[in-house]
C-alpha positions in Angstrom: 0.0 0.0 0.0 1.5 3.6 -0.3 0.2 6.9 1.1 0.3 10.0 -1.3 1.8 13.0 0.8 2.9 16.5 -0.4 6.5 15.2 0.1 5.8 12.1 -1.7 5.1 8.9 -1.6 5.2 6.2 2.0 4.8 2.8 1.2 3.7 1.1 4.3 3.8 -3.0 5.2 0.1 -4.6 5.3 -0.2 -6.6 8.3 0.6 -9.9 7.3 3.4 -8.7 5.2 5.0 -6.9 8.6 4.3 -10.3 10.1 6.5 -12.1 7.7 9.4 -9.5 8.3 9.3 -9.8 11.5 9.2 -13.7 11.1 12.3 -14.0 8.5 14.4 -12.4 11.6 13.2 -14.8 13.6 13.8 -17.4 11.5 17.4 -16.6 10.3 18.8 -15.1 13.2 16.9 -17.1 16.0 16.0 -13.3 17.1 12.9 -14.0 19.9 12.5 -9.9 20.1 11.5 -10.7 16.3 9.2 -13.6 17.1 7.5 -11.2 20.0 7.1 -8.3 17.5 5.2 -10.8 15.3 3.0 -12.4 17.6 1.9 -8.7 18.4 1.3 -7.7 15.0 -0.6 -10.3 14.7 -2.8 -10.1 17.8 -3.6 -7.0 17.2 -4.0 -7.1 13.1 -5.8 -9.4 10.8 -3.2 -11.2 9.2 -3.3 -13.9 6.4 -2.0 -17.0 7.6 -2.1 -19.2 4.8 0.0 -16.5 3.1 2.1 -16.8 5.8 2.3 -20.4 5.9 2.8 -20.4 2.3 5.8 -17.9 2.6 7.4 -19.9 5.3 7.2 -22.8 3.3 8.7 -21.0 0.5 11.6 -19.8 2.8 12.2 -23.2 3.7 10.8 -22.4 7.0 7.5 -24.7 7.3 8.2 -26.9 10.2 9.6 -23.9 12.0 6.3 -22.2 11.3 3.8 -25.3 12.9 5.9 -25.1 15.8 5.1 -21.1 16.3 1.7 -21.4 14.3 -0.6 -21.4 17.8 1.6 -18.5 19.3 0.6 -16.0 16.4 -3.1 -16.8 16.6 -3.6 -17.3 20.2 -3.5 -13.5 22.1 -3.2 -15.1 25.4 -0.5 -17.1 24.5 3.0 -16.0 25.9 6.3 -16.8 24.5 
């Protein structure tokens, strides 16, 4: 999405695609802070998990992804 301002354009991250950056930190660098910041996005956002599942997949990342699957869903749900 982008935002038209006098000073130009802002593109800005949809939800589910903040999600997945937030998730390829986790995923490559093991960073939790990254895994926290997704599991927020996603509480408070509607996000599009099969995208998400089907990016993880692509990233080689799919069995890391069931194993966090219920933690981006579930609000109560600590880390």
């Amino acid at each position: 999405m982008e935002l038209e301002f006098a000073t130009g354009r802002l593109r800005v991250l949809s939800p589910t695609d903040c999600v997945k950056d937030r998730l390829a930190g986790y995923y490559f660098w093991k960073d939790m802070q990254c895994l926290e910041q997704a599991v927020l996005v996603a509480a408070d956002n509607e996000v599009d998990l099969d995208e998400i599942e089907r990016w993880s997949g692509h990233e080689g990342m799919l069995d890391e992804f069931s194993k966090i699957k219920g933690k981006l869903f579930n609000k109560s749900n600590e880390l």
